[in-house]
N, C-alpha and C positions, 0 to 999 in steps of 0.2 A: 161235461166235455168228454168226447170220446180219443183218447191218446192211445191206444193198444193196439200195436200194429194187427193181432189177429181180428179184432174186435171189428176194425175199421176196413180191412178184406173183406170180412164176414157179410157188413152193411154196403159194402160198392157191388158182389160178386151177386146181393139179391138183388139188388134195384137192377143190373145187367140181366137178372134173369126176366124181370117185371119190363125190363127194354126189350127182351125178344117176343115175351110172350104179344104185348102189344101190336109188337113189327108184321107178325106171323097168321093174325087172327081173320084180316081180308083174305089171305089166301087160303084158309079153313071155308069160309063162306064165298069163296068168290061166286063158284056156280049159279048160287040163289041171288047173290046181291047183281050179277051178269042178267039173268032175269026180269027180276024186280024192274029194274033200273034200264031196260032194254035195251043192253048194251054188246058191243059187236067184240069181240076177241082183242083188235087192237084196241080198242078204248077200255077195256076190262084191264088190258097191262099197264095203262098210263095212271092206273091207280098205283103201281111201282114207284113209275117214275116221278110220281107228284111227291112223294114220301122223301123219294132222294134227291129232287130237285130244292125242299126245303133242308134236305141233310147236308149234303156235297156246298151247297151254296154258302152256307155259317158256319162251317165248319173252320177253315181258315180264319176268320175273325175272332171265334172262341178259343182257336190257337193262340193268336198272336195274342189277345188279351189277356190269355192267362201264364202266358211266359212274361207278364211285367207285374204280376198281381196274385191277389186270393185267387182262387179255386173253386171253394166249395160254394159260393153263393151263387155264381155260373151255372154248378151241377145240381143245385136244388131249384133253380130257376127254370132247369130245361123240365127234369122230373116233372115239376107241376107242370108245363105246358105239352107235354108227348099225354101225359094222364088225361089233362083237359081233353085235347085235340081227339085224342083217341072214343072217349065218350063221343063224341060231338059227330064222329062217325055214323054215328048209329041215327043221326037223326038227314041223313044225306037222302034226296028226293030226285038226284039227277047225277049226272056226271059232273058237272061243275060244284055240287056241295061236296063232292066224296071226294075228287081233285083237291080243295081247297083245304079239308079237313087232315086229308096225309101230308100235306107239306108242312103243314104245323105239327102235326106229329115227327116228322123230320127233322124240325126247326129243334124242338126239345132234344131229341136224344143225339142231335150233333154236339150240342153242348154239353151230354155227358158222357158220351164214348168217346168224345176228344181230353178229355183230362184227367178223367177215371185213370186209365191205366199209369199217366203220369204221375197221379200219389205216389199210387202202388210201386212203381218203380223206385220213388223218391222212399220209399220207408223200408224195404228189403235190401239184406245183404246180398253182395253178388253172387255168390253159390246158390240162394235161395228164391234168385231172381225169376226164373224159366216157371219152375215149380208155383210161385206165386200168381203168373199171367195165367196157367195153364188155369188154376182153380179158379179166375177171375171170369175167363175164356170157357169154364164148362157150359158158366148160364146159356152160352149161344147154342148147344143143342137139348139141354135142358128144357129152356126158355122158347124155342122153338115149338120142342115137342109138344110141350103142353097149351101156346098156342094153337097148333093143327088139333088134337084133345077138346081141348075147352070151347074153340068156335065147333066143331062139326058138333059136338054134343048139346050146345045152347043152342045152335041151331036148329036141330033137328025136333027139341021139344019146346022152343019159344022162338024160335025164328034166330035170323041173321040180325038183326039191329040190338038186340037183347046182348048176344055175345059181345060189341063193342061197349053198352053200357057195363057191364059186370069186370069188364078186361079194363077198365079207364081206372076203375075205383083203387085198389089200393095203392097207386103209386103215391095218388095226392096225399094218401095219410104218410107217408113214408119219407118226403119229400125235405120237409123240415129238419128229418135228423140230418142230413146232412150238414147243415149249419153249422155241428156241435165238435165235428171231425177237427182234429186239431193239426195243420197242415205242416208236414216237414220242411228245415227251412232250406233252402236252394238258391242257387244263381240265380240270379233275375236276369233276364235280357235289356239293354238300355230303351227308357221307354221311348227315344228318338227310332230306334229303330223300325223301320217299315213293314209291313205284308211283301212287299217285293222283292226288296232285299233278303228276306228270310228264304222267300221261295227261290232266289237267285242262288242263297249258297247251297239248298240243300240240292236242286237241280243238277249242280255239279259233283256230286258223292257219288261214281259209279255204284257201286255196291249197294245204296240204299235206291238208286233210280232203279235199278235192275231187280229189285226188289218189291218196288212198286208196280214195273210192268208188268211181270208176274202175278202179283197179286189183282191187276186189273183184267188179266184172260180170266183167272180164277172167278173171283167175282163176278163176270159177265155172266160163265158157265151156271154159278152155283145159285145166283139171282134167280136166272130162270128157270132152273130144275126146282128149288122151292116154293117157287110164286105157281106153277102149275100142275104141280105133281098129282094134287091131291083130286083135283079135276080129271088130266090124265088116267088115275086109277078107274074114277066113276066112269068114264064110257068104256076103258079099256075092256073092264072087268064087269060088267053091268048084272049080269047076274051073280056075282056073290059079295060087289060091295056099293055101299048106296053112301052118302057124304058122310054119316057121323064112322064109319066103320072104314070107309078112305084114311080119314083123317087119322082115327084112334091107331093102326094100323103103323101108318107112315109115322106119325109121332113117337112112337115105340122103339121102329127101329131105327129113327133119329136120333132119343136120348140114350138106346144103349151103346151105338155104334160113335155117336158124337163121342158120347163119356168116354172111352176106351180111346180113339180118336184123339182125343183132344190129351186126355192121361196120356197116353205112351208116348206124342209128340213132347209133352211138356218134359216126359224124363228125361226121355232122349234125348231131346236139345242139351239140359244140362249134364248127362252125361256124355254128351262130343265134347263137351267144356269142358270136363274136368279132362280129357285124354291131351289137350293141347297145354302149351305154355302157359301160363299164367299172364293174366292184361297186367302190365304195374302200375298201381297207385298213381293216377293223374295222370296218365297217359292219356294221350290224345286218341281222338273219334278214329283215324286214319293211321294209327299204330300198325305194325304186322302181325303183331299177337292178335289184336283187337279182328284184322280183316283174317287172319286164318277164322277167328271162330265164328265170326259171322257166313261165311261160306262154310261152312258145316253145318249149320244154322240153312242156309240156302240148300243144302243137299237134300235134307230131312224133307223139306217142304216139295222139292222136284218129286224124291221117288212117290208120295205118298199120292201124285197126279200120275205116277207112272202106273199104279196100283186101280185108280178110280178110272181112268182112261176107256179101257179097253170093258171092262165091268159092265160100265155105263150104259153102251151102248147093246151088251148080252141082257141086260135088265130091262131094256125096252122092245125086249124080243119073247121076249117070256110068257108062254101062253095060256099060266096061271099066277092067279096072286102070290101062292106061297114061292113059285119060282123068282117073280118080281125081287119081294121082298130080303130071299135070304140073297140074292145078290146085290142089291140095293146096299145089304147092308153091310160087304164086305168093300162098297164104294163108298159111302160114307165116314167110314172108318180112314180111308186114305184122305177124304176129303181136310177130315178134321186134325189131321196129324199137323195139319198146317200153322192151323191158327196159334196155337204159341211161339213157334220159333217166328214167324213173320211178322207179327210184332214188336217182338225183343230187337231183330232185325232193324224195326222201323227206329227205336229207342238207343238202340248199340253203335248206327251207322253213322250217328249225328254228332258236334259239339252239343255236350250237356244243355248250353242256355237255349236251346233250340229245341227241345225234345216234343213240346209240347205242337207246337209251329209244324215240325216234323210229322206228328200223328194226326193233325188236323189237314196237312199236305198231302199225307197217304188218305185221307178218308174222301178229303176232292175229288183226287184222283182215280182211286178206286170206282167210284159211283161213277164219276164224272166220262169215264173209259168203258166201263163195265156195267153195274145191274141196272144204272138211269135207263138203257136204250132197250138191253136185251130180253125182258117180260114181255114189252108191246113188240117188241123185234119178232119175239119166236109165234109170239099171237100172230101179228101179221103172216109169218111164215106158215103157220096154220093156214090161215085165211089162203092163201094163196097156192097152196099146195091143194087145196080142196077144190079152189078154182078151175087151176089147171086139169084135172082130172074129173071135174065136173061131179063133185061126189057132194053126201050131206052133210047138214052142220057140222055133225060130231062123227064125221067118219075117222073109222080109230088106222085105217090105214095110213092116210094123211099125216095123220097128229103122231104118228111114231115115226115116220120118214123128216118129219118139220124137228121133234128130238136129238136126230142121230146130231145134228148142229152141236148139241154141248157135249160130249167126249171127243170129238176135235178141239174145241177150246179147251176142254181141260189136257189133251196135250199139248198144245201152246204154252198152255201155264209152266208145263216141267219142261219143256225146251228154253223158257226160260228166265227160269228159276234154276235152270243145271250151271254148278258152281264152272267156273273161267279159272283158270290156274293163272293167269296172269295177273289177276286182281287178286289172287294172294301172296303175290310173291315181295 
């Protein structure tokens, strides 16, 4: 049995990197599988939204379930089935097999990025809390990068289908240890308790709704900049990058910018913590101590959209790769600043017996506002802008004016995500 709180970090924070690499690996090949598959720009996105249609959809259920119960059989249950589904990509002959195959994959890693972080929470001390998410949270540009890595390079010397069989495989061997985790013990929620009633109270939490809206601009923005970038590079840049060098590329300045990104968010959050008052022992969700440091929490997340904002939109202006990139990569960096304090946020804002309910709530949401629509959205957008000016498939004119779309959303996101002094007072 594994009881070691580093030990049991150690095995949630790879399986979260083996959930991105997964996630990340259509949008490495999308180009060729867009081909193959002769598929139109908006139906190339709906391979997003099949992902998170199967994610956003279970997620709530895997919530509610495991606020009355185990855990870890949930999270070894999805592991094996995102593993499967993900293989099973690889053998997709149309749009309807490649639809069907990412909403199983969705199906799996809702049930484990909804509880995961609830152990982790449940086994760290609170000063150690932020720090613990952030290491849990790096796999997401880790686990990325080496997605966009792994599919352009299987790709380019064994094809697109090859990349999802080789990306399926180790989760299924990995899947089991989770069995062995030995789960911290906590409140239960009463198992009378509803899905509705759960989303009824947390609905009413300013601080944690507003925190969710936020993170749904976020996510809309950050959905789509991932699912096409790697594309975008290939026609932007055509003569000096072809797909395995897009990818290799992007993924690079993903995992050092995420890593950095995602670290200084995690200190920073707990060092706004330690500058405020102290929560006391059993203090409620809706304490003032509690809501000063969750808006601090809120602030870190605003500026670091204040930072990718404007970036964003200079990096798709940029008339060589290496200008892309090093500003890419000073937007990235803002992006990821986010992801620890916003979910601490999601975990902080709540009654305890709810936390899980809670992250399952955000993960609805998040998709269900945000990355569900915006891949085939900005495809379309593509589509249509090329239209309007009567130009080709891949006119790269088009496809950068259909972009400018997500550095407005990502200032939405810090408009609001920008902490309200009211709601701390």
């Amino acid at each position: 049995m594994i009881r070691n709180r580093t030990a049991i970090l150690v095995l949630l924070t790879a399986l979260n990197f083996l959930n991105y690499i997964d996630r990340m690996v259509l949008s490495a090949v999308l180009a060729h599988v867009e081909k193959d598959l002769d598929l139109s720009k908006l139906e190339a996105g709906l391979g997003a939204s099949a992902f998170l249609l199967g994610y956003f959809l279970t997620a709530p259920i895997f919530g509610a379930r495991a606020d009355k119960g185990s855990r870890k059989g949930l999270i070894a249950a999805g592991v094996a089935v995102w593993s499967l589904a993900t293989a099973a990509t690889g053998f997709a002959t149309g749009l309807g097999s490649l639809l069907a195959a990412r909403a199983f994959v969705g199906i799996g890693e809702a049930a484990y990025a909804t509880l995961a972080p609830t152990i982790i929470d449940d086994l760290t001390p609170p000063e150690r809390k932020n720090r613990a998410l952030a290491i849990f949270y790096l796999a997401v540009p880790l686990g990325s990068a080496l997605g966009y890595m792994i599919g352009g390079t299987i790709d380019k010397h064994w094809g697109w289908r090859s990349a999802f069989f080789i990306a399926g495989g180790p989760g299924l061997v990995i899947a089991a240890s989770c069995l062995l985790i030995v789960e911290p013990q906590r409140k239960l929620a009463e198992a009378k308790t509803r899905i509705r009633d759960a989303l009824a109270t947390l609905s009413k939490i300013p601080l944690y709704r507003r925190a969710v809206l936020g993170y749904c601009a976020y996510t809309a923005a950050i959905g789509a900049f991932s699912y096409w970038a790697p594309e975008f590079l290939i026609y932007r840049f055509p003569a000096h990058l072809d797909s395995q060098s897009a990818n290799f590329w992007f993924g690079l300045v993903t995992v050092l910018a995420g890593a950095i990104g995602t670290i200084v968010g995690g200190r920073w959050a707990d060092r706004s913590q330690r500058a405020l008052p102290a929560v006391p022992a059993g203090a409620p969700h809706d304490a003032r101590e509690n809501r000063a440091g969750i808006n601090a929490l809120l602030r870190i997340c605003a500026l670091g959209m204040v930072l990718a904002a404007p970036l964003a939109a200079v990096s798709f202006l940029m008339p060589v790769p290496a200008g892309f990139f090093a500003v890419a990569f000073f937007v990235e960096i803002g992006l990821f600043l986010s992801t620890s304090p916003v979910n601490a946020i999601g975990l902080r804002a709540v009654p305890i017996e709810l936390r899980a309910s809670a992250m399952a709530a955000m993960i609805f949401a998040i998709h269900l506002f945000g990355d569900l629509w915006s891949p085939p959205l900005l495809g379309a957008l593509q589509d249509g802008v090329r239209a309007v000016r009567n130009a080709a498939p891949h006119d790269v004119t088009s496809t950068t004016i259909a972009m400018m779309a997500l550095p407005v959303t990502f200032a939405l996101a810090a408009y609001l995500w920008w902490p309200r002094r009211r709601e701390a007072a």
